[in-house]
C-alpha positions in Angstrom: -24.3 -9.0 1.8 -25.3 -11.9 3.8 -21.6 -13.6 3.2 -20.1 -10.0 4.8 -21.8 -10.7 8.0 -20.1 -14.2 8.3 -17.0 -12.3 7.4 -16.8 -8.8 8.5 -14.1 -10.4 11.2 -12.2 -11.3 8.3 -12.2 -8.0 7.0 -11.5 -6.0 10.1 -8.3 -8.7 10.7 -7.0 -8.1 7.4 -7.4 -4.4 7.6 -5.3 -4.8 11.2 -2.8 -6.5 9.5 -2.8 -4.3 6.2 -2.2 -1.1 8.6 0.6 -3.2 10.6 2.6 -3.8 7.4 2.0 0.2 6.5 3.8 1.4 10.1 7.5 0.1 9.0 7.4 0.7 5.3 6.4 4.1 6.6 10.1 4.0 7.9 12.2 2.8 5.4 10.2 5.0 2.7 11.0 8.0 4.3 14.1 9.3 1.9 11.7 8.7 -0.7 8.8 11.5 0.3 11.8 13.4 2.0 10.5 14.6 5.5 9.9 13.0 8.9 6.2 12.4 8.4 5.1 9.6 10.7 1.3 8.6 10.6 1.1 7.4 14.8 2.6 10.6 16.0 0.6 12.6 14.1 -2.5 10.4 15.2 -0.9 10.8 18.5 -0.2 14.1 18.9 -3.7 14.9 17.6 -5.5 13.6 21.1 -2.5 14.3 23.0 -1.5 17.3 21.9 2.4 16.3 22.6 5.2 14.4 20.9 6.6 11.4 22.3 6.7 7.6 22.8 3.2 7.7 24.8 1.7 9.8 21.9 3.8 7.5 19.0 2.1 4.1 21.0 -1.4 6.3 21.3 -1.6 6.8 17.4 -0.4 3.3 16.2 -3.0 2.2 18.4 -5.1 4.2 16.1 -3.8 3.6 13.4 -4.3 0.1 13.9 -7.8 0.6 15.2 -8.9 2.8 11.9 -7.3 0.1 9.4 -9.3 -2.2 10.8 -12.3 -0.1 10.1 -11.6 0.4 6.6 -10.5 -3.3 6.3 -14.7 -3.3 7.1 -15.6 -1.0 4.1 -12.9 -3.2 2.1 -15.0 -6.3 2.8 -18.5 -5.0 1.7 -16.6 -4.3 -1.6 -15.3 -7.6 -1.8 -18.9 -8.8 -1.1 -20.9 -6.2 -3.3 -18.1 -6.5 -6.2 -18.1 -11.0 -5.9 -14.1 -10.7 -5.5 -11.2 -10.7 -3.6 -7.6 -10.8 -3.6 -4.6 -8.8 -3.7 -5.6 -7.4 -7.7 -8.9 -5.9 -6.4 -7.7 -4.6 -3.1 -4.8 -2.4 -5.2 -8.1 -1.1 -7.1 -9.9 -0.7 -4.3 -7.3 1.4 -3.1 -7.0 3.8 -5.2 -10.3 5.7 -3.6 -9.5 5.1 -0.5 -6.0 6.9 -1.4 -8.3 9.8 -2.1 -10.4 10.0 0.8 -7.8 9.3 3.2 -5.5 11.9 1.2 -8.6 14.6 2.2 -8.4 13.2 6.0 -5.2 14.1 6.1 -5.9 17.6 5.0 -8.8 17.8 7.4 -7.2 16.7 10.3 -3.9 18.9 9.8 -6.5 22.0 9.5 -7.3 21.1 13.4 -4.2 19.3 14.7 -3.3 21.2 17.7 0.4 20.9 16.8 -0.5 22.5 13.3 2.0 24.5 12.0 3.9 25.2 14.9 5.1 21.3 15.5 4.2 19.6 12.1 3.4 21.8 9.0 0.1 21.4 7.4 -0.4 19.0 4.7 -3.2 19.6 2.5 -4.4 17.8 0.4 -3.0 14.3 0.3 0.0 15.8 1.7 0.9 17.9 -1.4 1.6 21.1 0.3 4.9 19.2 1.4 5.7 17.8 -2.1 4.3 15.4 -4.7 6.6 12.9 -3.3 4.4 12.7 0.0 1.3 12.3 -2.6 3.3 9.1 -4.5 3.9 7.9 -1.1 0.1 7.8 -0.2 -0.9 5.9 -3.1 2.1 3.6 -2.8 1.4 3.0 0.7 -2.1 2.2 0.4 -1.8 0.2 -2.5 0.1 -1.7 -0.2 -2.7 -2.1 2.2 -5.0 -3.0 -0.2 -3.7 -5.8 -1.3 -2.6 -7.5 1.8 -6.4 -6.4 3.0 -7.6 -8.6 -0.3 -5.2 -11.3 -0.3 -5.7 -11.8 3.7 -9.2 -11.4 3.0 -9.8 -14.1 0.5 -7.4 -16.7 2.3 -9.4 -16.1 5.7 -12.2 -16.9 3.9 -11.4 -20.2 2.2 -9.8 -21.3 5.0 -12.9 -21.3 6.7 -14.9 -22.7 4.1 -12.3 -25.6 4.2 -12.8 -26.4 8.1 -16.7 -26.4 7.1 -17.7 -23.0 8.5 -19.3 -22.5 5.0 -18.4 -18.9 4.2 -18.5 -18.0 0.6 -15.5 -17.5 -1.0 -15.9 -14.5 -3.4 -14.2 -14.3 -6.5 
């Protein structure tokens, strides 16, 4: 774990980026899960308690600010597990599909928009369709790799300019 404290900014980076890329594949995947779900408004509207630009900007604030946090947990895998790259951040993300598939249910059970604005997910969003569950996985597959393949480049690029990180993998 001592390399993860050299490159926990690494990780939280990559996990920036990784939930970036997520905000417009959200958009153009939309036909495929077949309903107007949008992960910043409904971050949004959760502290806000409205819809609109200032909640969409609130929640992809957010949204950027909690991929960064799991771009942390992504790291101490990388670390613990002695690899990274775009291969073990798609595996890595398959748990994290999971857990964030019960946040979702947990939050929509105390959204304050809940059902009257947005109807309540469950469980990784099946209460709307399977499609919306495909879409999660999809999606953070998606993250997960760029989190391991931004991951692993931040870090050899640093061990090339003779800041000495470790490279894992």
């Amino acid at each position: 774990m001592n390399a993860y404290r050299e490159n926990w900014g690494s990780a939280f980076i990559a996990g920036v980026c990784g939930a970036l890329i997520m905000v417009p594949l959200l958009w153009l995947t939309q036909p495929i899960e077949q309903t107007r779900m949008d992960i910043c408004l409904f971050l949004g509207s959760l502290l806000t308690g409205q819809t609109g630009n200032a909640s969409w900007m609130i929640g992809l604030g957010m949204h950027l600010l909690i991929g960064g946090i799991v771009g942390l947990v992504y790291g101490m895998v990388f670390e613990w597990w002695g690899d990274s790259d775009w291969l073990p951040g798609l595996i890595v993300s398959i748990p994290h599909s999971l857990v964030a598939g019960l946040a979702l249910w947990f939050v929509g059970s105390i959204h304050p928009l809940m059902p009257e604005m947005f109807p309540e997910p469950g469980f990784l969003g099946l209460s709307f369709s399977w499609r919306i569950a495909l879409h999660l996985f999809m999606l953070n597959a998606v993250y997960g790799a760029v989190v391991g393949g931004i991951y692993r480049v931040r870090a050899e690029h640093a061990n090339y300019h003779g800041f000495h990180r470790p490279v894992v993998g």
